[in-house]
mmCIF entry with sequence, helices, sheets and N, C-alpha, C, O atoms, coordinates in Angstrom:
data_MODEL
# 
_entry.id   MODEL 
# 
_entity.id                         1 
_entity.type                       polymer 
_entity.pdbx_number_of_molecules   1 
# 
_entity_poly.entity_id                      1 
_entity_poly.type                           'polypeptide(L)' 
_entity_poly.nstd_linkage                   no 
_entity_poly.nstd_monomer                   no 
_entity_poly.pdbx_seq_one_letter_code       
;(UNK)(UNK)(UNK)(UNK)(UNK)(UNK)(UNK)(UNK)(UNK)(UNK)(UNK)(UNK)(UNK)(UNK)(UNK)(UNK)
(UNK)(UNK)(UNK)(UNK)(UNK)(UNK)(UNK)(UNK)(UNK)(UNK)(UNK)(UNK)(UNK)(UNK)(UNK)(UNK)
(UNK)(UNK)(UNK)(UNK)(UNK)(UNK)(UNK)(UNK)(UNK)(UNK)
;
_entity_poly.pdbx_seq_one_letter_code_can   XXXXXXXXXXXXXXXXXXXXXXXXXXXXXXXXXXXXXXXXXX 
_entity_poly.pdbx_strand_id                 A 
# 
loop_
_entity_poly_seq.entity_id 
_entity_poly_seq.num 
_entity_poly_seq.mon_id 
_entity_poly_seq.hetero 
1 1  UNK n 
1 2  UNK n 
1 3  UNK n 
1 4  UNK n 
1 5  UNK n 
1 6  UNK n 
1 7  UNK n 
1 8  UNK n 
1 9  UNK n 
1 10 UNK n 
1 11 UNK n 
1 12 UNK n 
1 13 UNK n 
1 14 UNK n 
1 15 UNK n 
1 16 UNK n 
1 17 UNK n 
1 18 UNK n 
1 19 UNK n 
1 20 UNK n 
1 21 UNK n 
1 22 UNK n 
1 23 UNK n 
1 24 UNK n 
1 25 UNK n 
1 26 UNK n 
1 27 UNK n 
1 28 UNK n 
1 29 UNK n 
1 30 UNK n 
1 31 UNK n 
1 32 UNK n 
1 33 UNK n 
1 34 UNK n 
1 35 UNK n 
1 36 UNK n 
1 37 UNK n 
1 38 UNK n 
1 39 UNK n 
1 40 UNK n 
1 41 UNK n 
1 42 UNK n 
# 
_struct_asym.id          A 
_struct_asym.entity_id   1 
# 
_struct_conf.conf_type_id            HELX_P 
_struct_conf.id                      HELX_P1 
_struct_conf.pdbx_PDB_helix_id       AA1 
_struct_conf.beg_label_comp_id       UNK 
_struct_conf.beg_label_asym_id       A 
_struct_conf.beg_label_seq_id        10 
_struct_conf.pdbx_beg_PDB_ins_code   ? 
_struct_conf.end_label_comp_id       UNK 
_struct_conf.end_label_asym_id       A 
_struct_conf.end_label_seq_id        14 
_struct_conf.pdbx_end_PDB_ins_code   ? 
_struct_conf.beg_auth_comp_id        UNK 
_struct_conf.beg_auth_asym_id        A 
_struct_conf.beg_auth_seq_id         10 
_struct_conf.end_auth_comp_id        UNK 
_struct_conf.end_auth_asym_id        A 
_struct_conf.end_auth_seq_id         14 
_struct_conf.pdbx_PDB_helix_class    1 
_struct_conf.details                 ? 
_struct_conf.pdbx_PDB_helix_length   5 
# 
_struct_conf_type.id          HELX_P 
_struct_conf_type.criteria    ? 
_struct_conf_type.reference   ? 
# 
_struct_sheet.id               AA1 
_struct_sheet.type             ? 
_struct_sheet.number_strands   2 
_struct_sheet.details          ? 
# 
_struct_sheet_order.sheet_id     AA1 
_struct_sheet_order.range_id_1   1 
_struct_sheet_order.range_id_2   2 
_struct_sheet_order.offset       ? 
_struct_sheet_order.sense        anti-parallel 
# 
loop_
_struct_sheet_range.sheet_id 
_struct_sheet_range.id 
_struct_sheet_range.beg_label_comp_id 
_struct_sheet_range.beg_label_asym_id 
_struct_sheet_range.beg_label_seq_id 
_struct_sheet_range.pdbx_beg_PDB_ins_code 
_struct_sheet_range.end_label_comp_id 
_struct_sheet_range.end_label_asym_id 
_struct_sheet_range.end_label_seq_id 
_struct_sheet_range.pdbx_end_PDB_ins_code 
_struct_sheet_range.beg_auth_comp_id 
_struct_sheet_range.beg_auth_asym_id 
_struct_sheet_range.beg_auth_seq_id 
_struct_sheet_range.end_auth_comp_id 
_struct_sheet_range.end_auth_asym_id 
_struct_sheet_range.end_auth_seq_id 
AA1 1 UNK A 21 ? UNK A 27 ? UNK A 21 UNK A 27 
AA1 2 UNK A 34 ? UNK A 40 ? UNK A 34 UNK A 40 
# 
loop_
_atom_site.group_PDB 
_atom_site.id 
_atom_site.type_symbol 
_atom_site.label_atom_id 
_atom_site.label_alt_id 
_atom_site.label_comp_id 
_atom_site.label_asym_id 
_atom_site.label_entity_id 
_atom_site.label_seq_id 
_atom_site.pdbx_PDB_ins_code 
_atom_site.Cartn_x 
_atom_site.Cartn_y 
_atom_site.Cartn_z 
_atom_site.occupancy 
_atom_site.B_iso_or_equiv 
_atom_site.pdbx_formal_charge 
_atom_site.auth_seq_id 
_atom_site.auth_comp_id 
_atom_site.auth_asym_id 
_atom_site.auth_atom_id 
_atom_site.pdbx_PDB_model_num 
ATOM 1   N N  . UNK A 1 1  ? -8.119  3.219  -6.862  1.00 0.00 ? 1  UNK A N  1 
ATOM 2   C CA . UNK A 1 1  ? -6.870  2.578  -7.240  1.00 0.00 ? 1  UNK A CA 1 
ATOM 3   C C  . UNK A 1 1  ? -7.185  1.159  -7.696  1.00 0.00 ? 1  UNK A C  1 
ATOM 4   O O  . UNK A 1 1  ? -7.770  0.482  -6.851  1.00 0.00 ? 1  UNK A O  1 
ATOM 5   N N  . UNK A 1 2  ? -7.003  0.764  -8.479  1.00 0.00 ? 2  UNK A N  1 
ATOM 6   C CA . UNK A 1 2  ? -7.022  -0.608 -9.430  1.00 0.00 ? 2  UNK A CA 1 
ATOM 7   C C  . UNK A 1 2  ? -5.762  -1.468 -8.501  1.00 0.00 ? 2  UNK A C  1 
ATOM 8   O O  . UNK A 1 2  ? -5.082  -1.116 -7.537  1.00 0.00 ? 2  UNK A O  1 
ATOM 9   N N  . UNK A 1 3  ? -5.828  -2.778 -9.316  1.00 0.00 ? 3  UNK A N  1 
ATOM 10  C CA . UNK A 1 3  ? -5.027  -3.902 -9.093  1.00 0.00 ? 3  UNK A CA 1 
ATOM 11  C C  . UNK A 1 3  ? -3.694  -3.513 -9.639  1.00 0.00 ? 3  UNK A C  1 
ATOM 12  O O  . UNK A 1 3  ? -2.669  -3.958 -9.123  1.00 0.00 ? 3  UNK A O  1 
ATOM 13  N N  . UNK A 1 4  ? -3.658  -2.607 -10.776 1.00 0.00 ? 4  UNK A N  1 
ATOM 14  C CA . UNK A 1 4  ? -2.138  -2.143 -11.523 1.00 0.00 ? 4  UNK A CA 1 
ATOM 15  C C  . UNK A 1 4  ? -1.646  -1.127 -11.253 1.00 0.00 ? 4  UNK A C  1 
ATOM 16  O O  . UNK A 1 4  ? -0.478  -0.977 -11.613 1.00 0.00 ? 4  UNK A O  1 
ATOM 17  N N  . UNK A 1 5  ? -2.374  0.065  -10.457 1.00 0.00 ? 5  UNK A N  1 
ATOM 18  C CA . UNK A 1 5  ? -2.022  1.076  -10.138 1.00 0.00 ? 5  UNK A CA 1 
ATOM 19  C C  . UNK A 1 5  ? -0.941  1.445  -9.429  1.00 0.00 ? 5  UNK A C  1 
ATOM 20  O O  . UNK A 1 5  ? -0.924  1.511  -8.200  1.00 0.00 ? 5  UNK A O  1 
ATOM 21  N N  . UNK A 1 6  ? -0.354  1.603  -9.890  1.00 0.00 ? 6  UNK A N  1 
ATOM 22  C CA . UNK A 1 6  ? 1.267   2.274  -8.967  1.00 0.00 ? 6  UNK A CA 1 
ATOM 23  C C  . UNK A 1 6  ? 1.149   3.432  -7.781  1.00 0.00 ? 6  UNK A C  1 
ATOM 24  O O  . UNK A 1 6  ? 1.187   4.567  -8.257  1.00 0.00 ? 6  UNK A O  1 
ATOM 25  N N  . UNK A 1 7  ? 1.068   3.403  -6.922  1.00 0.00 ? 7  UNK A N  1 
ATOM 26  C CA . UNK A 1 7  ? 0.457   5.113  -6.157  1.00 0.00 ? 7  UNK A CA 1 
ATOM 27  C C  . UNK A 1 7  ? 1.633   5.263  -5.140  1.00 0.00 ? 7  UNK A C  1 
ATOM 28  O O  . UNK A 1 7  ? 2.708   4.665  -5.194  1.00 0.00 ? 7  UNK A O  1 
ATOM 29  N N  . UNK A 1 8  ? 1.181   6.289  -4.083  1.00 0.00 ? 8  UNK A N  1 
ATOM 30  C CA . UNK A 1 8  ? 2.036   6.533  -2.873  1.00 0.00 ? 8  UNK A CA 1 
ATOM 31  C C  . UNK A 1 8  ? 1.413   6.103  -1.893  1.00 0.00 ? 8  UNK A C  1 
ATOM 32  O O  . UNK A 1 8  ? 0.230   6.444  -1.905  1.00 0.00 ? 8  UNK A O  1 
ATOM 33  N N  . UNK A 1 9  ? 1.822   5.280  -0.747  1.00 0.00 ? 9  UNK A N  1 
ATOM 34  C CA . UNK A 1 9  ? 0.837   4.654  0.126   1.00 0.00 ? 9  UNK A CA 1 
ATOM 35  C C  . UNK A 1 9  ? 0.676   6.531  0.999   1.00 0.00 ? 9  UNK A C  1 
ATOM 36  O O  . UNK A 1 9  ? -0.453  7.010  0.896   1.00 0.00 ? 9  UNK A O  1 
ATOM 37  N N  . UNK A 1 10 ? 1.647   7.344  1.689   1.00 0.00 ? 10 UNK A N  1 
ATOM 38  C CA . UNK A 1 10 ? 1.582   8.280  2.511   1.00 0.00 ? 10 UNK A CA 1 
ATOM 39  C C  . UNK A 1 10 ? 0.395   9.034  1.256   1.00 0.00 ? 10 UNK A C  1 
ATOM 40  O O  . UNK A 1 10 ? -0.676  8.521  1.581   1.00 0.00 ? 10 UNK A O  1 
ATOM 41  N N  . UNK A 1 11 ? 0.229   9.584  0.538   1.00 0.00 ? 11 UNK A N  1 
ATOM 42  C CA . UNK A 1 11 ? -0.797  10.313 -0.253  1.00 0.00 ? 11 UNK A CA 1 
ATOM 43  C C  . UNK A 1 11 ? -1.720  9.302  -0.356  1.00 0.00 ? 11 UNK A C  1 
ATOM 44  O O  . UNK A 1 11 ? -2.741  9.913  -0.673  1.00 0.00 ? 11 UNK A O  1 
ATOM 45  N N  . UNK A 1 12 ? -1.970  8.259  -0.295  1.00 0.00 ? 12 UNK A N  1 
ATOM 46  C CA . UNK A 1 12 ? -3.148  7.401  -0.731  1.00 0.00 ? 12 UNK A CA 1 
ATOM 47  C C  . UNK A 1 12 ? -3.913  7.274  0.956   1.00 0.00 ? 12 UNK A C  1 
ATOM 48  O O  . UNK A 1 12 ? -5.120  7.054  1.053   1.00 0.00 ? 12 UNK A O  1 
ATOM 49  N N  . UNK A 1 13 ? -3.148  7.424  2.021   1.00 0.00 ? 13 UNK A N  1 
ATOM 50  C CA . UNK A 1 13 ? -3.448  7.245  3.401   1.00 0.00 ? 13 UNK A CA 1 
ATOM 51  C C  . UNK A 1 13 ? -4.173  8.444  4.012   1.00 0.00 ? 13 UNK A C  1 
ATOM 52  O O  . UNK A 1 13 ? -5.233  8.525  4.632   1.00 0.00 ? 13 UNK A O  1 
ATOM 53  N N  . UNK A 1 14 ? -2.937  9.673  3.505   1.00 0.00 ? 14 UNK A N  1 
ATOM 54  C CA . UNK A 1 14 ? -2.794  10.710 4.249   1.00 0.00 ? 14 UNK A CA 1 
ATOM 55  C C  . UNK A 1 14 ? -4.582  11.629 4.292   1.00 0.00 ? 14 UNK A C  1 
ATOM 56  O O  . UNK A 1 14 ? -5.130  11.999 5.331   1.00 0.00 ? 14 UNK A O  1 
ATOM 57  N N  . UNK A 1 15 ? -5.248  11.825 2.624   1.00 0.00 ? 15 UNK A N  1 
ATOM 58  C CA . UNK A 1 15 ? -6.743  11.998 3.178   1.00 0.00 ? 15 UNK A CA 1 
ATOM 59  C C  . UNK A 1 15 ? -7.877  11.017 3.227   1.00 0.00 ? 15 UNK A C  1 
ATOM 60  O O  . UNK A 1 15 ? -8.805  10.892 2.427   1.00 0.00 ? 15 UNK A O  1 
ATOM 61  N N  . UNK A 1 16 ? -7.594  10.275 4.438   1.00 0.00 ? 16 UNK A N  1 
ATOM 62  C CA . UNK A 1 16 ? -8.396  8.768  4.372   1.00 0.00 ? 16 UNK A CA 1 
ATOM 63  C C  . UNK A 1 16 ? -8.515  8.998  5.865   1.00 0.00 ? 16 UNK A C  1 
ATOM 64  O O  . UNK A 1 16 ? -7.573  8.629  6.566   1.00 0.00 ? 16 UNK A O  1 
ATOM 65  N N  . UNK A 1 17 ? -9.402  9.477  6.337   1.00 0.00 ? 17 UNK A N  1 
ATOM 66  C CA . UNK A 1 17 ? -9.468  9.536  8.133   1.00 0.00 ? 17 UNK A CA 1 
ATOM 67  C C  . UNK A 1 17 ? -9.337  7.925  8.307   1.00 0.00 ? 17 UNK A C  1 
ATOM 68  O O  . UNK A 1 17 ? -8.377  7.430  8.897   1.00 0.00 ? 17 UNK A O  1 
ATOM 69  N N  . UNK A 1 18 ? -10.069 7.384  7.912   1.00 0.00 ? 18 UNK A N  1 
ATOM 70  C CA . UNK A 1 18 ? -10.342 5.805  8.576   1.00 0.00 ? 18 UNK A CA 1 
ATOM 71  C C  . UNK A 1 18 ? -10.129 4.786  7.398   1.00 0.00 ? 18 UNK A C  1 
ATOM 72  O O  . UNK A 1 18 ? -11.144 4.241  6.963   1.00 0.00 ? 18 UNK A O  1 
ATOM 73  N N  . UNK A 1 19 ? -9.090  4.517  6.917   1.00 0.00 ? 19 UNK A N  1 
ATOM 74  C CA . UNK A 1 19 ? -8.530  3.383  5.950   1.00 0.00 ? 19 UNK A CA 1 
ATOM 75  C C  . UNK A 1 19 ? -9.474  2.186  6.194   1.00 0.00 ? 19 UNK A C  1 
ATOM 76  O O  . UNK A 1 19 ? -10.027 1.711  5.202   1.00 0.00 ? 19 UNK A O  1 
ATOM 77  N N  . UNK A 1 20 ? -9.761  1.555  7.615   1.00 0.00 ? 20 UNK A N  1 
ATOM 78  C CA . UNK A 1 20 ? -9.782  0.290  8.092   1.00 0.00 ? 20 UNK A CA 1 
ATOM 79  C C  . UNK A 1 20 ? -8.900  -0.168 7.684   1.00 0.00 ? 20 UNK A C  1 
ATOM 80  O O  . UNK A 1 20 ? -7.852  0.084  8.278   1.00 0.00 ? 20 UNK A O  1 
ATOM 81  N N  . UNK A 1 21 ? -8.840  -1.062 6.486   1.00 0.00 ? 21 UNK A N  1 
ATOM 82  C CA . UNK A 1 21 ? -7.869  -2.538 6.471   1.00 0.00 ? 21 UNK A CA 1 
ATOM 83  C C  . UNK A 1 21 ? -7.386  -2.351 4.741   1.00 0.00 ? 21 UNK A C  1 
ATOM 84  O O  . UNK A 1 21 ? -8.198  -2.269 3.820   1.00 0.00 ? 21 UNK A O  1 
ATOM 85  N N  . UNK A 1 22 ? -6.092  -2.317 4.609   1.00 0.00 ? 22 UNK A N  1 
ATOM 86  C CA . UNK A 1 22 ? -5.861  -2.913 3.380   1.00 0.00 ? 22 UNK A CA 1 
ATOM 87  C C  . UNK A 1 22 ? -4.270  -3.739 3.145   1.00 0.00 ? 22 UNK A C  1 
ATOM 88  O O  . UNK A 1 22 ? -3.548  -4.263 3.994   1.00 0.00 ? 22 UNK A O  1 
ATOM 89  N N  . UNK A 1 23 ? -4.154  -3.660 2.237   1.00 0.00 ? 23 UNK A N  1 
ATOM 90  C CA . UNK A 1 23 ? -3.113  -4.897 1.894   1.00 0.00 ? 23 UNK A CA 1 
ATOM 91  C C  . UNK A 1 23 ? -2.092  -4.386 0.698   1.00 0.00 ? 23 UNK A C  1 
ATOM 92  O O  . UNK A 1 23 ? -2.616  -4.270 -0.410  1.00 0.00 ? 23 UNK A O  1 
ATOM 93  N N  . UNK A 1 24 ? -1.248  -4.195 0.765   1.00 0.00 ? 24 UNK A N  1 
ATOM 94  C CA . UNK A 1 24 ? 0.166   -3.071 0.338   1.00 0.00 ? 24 UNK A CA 1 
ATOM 95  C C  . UNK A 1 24 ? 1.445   -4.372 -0.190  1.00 0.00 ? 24 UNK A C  1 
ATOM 96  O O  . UNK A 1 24 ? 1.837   -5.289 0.531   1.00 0.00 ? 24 UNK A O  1 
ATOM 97  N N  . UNK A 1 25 ? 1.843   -4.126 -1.467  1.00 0.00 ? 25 UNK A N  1 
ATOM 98  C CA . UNK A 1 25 ? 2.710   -4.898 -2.053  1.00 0.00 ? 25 UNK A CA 1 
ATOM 99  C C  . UNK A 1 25 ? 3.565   -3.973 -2.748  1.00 0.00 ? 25 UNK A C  1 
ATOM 100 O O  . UNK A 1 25 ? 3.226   -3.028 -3.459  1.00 0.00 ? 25 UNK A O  1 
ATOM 101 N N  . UNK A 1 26 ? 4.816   -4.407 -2.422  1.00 0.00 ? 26 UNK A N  1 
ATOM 102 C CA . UNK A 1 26 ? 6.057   -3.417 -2.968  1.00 0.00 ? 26 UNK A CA 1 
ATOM 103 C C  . UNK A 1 26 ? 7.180   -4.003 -3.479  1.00 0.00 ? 26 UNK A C  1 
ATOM 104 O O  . UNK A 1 26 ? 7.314   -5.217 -3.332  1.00 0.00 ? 26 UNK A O  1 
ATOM 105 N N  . UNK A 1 27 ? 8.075   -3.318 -4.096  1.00 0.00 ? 27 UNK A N  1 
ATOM 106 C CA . UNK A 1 27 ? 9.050   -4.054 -4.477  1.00 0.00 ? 27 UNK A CA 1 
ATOM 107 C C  . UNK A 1 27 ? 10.401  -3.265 -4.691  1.00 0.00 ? 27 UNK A C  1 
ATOM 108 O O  . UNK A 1 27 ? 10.167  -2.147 -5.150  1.00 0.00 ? 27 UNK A O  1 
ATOM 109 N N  . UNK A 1 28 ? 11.902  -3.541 -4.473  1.00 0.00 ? 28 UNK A N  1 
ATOM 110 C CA . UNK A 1 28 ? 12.317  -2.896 -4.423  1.00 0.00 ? 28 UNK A CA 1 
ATOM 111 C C  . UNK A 1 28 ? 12.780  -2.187 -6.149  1.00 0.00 ? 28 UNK A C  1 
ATOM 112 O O  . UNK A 1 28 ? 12.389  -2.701 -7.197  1.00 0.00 ? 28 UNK A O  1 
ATOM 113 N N  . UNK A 1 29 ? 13.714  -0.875 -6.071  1.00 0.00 ? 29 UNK A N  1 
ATOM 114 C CA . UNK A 1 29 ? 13.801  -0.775 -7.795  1.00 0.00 ? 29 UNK A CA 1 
ATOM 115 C C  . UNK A 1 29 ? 14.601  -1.733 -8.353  1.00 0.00 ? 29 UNK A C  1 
ATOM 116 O O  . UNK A 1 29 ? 14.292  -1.842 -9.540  1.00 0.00 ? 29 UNK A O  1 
ATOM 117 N N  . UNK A 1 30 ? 15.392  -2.399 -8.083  1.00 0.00 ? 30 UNK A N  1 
ATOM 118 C CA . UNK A 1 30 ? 16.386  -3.580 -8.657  1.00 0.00 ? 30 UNK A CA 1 
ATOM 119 C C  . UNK A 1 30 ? 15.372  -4.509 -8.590  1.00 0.00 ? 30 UNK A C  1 
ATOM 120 O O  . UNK A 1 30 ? 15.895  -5.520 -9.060  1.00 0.00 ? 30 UNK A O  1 
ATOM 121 N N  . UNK A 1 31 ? 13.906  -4.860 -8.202  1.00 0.00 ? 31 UNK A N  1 
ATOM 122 C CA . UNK A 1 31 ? 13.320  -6.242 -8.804  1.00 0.00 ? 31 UNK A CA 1 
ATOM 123 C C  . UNK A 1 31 ? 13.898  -7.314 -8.009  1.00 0.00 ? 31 UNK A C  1 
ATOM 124 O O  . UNK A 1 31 ? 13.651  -8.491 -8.272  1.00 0.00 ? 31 UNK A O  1 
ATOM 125 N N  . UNK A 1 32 ? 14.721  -6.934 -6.964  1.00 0.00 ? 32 UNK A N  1 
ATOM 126 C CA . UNK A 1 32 ? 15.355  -8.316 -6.126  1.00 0.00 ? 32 UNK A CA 1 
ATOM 127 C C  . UNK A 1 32 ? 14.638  -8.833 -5.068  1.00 0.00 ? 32 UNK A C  1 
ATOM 128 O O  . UNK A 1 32 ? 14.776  -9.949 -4.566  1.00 0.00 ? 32 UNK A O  1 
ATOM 129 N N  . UNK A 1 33 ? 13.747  -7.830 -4.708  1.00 0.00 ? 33 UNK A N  1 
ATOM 130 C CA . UNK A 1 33 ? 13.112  -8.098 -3.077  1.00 0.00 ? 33 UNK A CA 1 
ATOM 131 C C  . UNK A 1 33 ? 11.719  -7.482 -3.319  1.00 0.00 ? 33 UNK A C  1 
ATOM 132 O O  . UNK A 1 33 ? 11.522  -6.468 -3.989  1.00 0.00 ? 33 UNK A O  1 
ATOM 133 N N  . UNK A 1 34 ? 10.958  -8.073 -2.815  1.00 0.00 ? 34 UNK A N  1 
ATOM 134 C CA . UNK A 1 34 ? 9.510   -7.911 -2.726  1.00 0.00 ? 34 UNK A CA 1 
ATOM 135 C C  . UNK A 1 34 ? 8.634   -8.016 -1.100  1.00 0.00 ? 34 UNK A C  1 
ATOM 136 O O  . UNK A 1 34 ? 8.952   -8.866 -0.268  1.00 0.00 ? 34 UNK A O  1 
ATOM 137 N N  . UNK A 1 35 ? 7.639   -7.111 -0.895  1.00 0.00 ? 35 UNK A N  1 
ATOM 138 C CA . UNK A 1 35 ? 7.212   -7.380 0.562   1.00 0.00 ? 35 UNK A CA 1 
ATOM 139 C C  . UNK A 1 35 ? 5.628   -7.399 0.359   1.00 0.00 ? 35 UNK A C  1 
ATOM 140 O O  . UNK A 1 35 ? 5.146   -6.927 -0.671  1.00 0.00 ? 35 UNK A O  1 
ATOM 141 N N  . UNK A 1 36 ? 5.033   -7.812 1.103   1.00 0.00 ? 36 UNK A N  1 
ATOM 142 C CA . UNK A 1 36 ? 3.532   -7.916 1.271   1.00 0.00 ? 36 UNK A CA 1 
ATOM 143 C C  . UNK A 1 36 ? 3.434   -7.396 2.663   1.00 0.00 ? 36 UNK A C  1 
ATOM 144 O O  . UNK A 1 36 ? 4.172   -7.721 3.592   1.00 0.00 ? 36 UNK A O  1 
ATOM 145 N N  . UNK A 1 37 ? 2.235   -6.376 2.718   1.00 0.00 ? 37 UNK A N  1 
ATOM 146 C CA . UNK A 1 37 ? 1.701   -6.157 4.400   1.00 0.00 ? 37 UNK A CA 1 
ATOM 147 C C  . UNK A 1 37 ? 0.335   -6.116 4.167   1.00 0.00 ? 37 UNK A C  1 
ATOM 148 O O  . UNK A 1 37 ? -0.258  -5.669 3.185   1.00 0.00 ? 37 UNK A O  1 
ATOM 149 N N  . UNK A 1 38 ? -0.143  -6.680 5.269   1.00 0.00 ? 38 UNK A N  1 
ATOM 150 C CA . UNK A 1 38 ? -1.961  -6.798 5.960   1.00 0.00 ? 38 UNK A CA 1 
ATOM 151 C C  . UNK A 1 38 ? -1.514  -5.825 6.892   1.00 0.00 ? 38 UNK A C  1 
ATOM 152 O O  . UNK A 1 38 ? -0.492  -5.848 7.577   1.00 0.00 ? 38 UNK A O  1 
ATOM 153 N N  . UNK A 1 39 ? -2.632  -4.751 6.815   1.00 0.00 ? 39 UNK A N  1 
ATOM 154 C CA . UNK A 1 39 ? -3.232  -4.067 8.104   1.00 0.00 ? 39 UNK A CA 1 
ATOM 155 C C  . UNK A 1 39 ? -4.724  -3.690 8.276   1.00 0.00 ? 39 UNK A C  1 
ATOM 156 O O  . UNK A 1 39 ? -5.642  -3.611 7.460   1.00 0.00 ? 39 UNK A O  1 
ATOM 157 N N  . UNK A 1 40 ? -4.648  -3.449 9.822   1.00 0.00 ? 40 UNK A N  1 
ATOM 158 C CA . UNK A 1 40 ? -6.309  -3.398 10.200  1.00 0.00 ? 40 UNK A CA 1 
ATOM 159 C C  . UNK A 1 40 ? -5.813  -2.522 11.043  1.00 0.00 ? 40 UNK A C  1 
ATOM 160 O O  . UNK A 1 40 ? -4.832  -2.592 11.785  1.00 0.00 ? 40 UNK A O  1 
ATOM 161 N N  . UNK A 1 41 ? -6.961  -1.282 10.770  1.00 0.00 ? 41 UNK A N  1 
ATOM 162 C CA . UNK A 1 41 ? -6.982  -0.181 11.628  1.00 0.00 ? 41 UNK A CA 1 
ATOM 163 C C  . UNK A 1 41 ? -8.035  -0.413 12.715  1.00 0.00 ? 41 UNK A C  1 
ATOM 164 O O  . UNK A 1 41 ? -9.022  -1.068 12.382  1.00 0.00 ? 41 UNK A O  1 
ATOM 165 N N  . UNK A 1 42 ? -7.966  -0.036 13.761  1.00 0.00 ? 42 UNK A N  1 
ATOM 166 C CA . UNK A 1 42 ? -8.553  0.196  14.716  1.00 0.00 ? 42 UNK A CA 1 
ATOM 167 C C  . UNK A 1 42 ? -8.426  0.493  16.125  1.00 0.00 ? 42 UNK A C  1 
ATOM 168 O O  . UNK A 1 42 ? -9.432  0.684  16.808  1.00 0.00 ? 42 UNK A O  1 
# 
């Protein structure tokens, strides 16, 4: 997955036994609200 890639986090997770750590940016469809998350698996 690139920097532009649009994906599904549940399909991008779901065959990943061990993610460790990544960093997830979303937005809603109206463009009004935006979120950032850090996670660390372990």
């Amino acid at each position: 997955m690139n920097v532009y890639e649009i994906g599904n986090m549940g399909e991008k997770l779901k065959n990943n036994v061990y993610p460790g750590r990544g960093i997830v940016l979303g937005v809603t469809p109206d463009g009004k609200k935006a979120v950032a998350a850090y996670f660390i698996m372990g």
